[in-house]
C-alpha positions in Angstrom: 30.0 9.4 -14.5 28.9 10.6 -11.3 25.8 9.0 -9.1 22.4 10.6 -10.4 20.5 13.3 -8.7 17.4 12.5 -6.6 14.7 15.1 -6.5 15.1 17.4 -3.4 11.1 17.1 -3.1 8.7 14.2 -3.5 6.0 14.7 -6.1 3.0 13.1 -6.2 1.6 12.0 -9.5 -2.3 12.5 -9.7 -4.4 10.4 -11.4 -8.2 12.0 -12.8 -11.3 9.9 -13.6 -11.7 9.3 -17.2 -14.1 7.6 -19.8 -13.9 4.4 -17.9 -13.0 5.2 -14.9 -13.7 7.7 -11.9 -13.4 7.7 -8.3 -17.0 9.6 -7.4 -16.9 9.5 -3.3 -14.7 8.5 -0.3 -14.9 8.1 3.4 -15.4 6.2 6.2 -12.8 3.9 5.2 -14.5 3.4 1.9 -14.2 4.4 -1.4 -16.9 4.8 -4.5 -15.8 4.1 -8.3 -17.1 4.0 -11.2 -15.5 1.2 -13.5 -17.3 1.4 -16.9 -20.9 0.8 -16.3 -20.4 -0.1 -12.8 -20.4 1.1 -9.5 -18.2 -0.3 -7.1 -17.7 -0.3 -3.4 -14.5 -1.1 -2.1 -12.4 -0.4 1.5 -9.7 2.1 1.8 -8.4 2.5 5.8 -6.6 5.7 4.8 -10.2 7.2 3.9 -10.5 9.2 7.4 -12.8 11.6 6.3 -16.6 11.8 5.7 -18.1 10.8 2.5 -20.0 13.8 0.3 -22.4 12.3 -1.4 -25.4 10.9 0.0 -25.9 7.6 1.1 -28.3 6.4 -1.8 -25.1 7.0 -4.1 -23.5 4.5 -1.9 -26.2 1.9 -1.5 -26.9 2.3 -4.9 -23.7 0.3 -6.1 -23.6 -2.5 -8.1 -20.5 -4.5 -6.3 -19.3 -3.7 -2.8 -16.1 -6.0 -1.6 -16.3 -7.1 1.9 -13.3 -7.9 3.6 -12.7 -10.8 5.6 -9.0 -9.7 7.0 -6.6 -6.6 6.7 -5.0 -8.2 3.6 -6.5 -8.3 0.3 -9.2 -11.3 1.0 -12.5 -11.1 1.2 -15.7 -11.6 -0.9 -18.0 -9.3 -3.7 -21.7 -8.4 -3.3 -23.9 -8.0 -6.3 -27.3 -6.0 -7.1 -28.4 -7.3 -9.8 -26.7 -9.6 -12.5 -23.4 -8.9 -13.6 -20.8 -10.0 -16.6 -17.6 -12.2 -15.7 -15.8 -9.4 -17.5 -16.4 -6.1 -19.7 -14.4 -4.2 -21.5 -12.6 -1.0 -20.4 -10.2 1.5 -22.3 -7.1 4.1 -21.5 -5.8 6.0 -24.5 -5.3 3.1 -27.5 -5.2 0.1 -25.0 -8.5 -1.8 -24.4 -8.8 -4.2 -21.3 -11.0 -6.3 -19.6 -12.7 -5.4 -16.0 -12.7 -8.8 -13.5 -14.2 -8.9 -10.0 -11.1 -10.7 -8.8 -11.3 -12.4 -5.5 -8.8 -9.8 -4.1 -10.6 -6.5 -4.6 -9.3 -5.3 -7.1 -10.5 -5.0 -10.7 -7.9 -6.4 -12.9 -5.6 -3.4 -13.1 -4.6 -0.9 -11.1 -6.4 3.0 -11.8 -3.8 5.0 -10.1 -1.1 3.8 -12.6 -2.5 5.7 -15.4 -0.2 8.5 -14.5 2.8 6.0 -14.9 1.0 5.1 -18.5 1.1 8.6 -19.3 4.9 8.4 -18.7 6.0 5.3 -20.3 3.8 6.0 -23.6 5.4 10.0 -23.5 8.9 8.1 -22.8 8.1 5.3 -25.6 7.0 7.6 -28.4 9.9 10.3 -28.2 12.6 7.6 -28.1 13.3 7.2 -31.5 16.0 5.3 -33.7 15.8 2.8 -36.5 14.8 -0.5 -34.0 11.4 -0.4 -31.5 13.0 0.4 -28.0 13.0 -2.6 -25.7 10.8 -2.2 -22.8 11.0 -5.0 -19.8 7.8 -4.9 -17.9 8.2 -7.5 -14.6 5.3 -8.2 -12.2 3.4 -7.0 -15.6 0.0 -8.3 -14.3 -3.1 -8.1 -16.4 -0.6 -6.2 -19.0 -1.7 -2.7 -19.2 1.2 -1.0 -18.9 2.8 -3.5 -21.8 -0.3 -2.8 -24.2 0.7 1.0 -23.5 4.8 0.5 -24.4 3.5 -1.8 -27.2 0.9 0.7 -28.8 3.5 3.3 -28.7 5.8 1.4 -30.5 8.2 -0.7 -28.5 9.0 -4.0 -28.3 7.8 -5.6 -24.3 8.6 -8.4 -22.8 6.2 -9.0 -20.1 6.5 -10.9 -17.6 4.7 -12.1 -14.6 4.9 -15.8 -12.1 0.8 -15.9 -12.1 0.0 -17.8 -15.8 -3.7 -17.1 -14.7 -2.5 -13.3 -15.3 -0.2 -13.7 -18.1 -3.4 -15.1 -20.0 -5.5 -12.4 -18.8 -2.8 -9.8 -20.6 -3.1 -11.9 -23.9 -6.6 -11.5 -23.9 -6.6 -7.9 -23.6 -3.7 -7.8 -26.2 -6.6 -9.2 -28.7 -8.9 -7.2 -27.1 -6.8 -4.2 -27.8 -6.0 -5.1 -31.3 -2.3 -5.6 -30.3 -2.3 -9.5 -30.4 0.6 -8.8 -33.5 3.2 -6.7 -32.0 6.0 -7.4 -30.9 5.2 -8.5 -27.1 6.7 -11.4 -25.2 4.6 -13.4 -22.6 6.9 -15.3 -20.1 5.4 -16.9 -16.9 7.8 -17.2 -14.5 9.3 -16.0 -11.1 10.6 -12.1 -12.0 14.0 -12.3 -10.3 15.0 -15.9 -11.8 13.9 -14.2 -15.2 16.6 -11.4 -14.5 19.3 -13.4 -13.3 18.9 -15.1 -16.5 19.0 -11.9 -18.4 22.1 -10.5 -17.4 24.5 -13.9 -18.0 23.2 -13.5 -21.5 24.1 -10.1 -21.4 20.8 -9.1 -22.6 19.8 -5.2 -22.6 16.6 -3.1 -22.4 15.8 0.6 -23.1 13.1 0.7 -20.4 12.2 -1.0 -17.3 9.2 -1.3 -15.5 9.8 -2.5 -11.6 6.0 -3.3 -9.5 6.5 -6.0 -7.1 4.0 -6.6 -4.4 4.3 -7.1 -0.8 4.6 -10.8 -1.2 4.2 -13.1 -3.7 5.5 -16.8 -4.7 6.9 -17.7 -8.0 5.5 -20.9 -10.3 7.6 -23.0 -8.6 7.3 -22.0 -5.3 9.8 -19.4 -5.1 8.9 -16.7 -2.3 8.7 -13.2 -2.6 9.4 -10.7 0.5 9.9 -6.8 -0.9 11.6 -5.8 2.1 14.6 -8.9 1.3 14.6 -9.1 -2.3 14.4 -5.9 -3.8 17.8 -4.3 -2.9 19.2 -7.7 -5.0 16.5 -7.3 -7.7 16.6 -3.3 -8.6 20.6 -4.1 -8.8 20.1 -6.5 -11.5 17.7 -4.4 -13.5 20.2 -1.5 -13.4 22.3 -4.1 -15.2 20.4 -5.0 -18.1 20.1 -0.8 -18.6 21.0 -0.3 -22.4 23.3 2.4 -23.3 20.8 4.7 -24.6 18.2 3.9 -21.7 15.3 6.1 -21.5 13.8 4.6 -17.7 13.5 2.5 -15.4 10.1 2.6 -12.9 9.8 1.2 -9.5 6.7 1.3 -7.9 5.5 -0.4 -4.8 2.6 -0.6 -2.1 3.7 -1.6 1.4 2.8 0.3 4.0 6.1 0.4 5.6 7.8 2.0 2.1 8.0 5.3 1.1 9.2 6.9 -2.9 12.1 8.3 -0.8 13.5 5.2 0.5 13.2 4.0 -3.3 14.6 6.6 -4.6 17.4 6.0 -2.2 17.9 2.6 -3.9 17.8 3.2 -7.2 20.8 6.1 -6.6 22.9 3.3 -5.4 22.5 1.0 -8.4 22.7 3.2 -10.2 25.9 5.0 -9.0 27.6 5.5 -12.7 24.8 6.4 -14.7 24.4 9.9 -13.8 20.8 11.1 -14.3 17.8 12.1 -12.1 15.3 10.3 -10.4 12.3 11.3 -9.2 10.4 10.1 -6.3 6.9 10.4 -4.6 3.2 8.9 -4.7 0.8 7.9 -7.0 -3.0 9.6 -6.2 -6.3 8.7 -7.0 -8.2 11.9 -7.4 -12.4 11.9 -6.8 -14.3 13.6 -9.3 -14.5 17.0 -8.0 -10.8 17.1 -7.8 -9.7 18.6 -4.2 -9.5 15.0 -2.9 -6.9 12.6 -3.3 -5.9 8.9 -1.8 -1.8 8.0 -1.8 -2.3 4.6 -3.6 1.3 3.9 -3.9 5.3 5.1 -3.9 7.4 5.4 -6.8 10.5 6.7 -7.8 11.9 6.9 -11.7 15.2 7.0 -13.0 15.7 9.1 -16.2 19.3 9.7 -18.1 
């Protein structure tokens, strides 16, 4: 079969407020959300331009994350009281909102239009058995609950077991606690290895390693020296009849084409397309987006 074909253009995959979630205001190197009934304040260095709306919007905020380096670290600021966490929703999956001590919130906004996807991809897949879906680096699990309400059968998993309980508790929250999902804690690539002596196979995988990161046991993570080695092993637990395989990451020296690039190599008998590009966060008046993150996504 020959290599597959890589999109001639990058497209970038825009993400709009909804229910429990918007992005109202940027600027300044800031950005303003809303995340359920709060407001939040959080840095964004890529924000160049000037905020719109006034400055009460902005000191009006319930949270505002104050950096203390140009990594994730740093510390929250409350007005007012606040809950440890509250419950959020996207489509049929119900999660829980967390001031975490690295800015973010517990999940990531600008994957919703990867949701999209992977519920679209889930649903028309068909056949007698649940497709399996591999979700690695899985996180606080939204992206599992979504596969998992749209019928497949996940296996989730992720080296953090703070994080791998956090997804079981929005499983419950989401009223998914009896599907067919599998929580594993434990270093991704180890996990793969694994898989692919047993000759295990999945109809979907989801790829969304960070930067850096260490494993339960110690194991380092670099994405620059141990993706190329991962993303090969993925390709080889691709089913037959597989319907994706999404890789998605943040560094700032990456880019959707150079992924793209890498999955066409590992996938250089499969035939199919991928496509490639950014993920966007769009503010509410929807003629100003921020490049969260790169992607590209193999489909037969």
């Amino acid at each position: 079969m020959s290599p597959p074909t890589i999109a001639p253009e990058s497209a970038v995959m825009r993400t709009v407020g909804w229910r429990d979630y918007a992005l109202l205001d940027s600027g300044n190197g800031r950005k303003l959300e809303r995340y359920g009934p709060y407001t939040v304040v959080r840095p964004e260095p890529q924000c160049l331009w000037t905020p719109r709306l006034p400055a009460s919007a902005w000191d009006g905020a319930d949270a505002v994350f104050d950096p203390t380096d140009e990594e994730d670290a740093g510390r929250w600021r409350f007005k007012g009281q606040h809950k440890e966490t509250w419950p959020l929703g996207w489509g049929d999956v119900r999660f829980h909102g967390r001031f975490t001590a690295f800015r973010h919130l517990a999940f990531f906004p600008e994957q919703a239009a990867n949701w999209a996807f992977l519920d679209e991809a889930v649903r028309a897949a068909g056949g007698a058995e649940p497709p399996r879906v591999l979700n690695l680096f899985g996180y606080t699990g939204v992206a599992s609950l979504v596969m998992a309400a749209a019928g497949a059968a996940v296996t989730h998993v992720d080296a953090s077991k703070k994080a791998v309980a956090w997804a079981r508790e929005n499983a419950e929250l989401s009223g998914l606690a009896d599907r067919p999902i599998r929580w594993i804690v434990e270093d991704a690539k180890k996990y793969v290895a694994r898989e692919v002596r047993r000759g295990s196979k999945y109809d979907g995988i989801i790829l969304d390693p960070p930067k850096y990161g260490r494993g339960p046991d110690g194991q380092v993570w670099r994405l620059f020296e141990d993706l190329p080695e991962l993303a090969g092993l993925c390709c080889e637990l691709l089913s037959e009849n597989a319907r994706f395989l999404v890789l998605n990451a943040y560094a700032e020296r990456i880019s959707g084409a150079a992924l793209a690039g890498l999955l066409a190599e590992k996938l250089s008998d499969r035939g199919g397309q991928i496509g490639w590009g950014e993920l966007a966060l769009m503010e509410d008046r929807g003629d100003r987006a921020i490049g969260m993150s790169f992607y590209a996504r193999w489909t037969p």
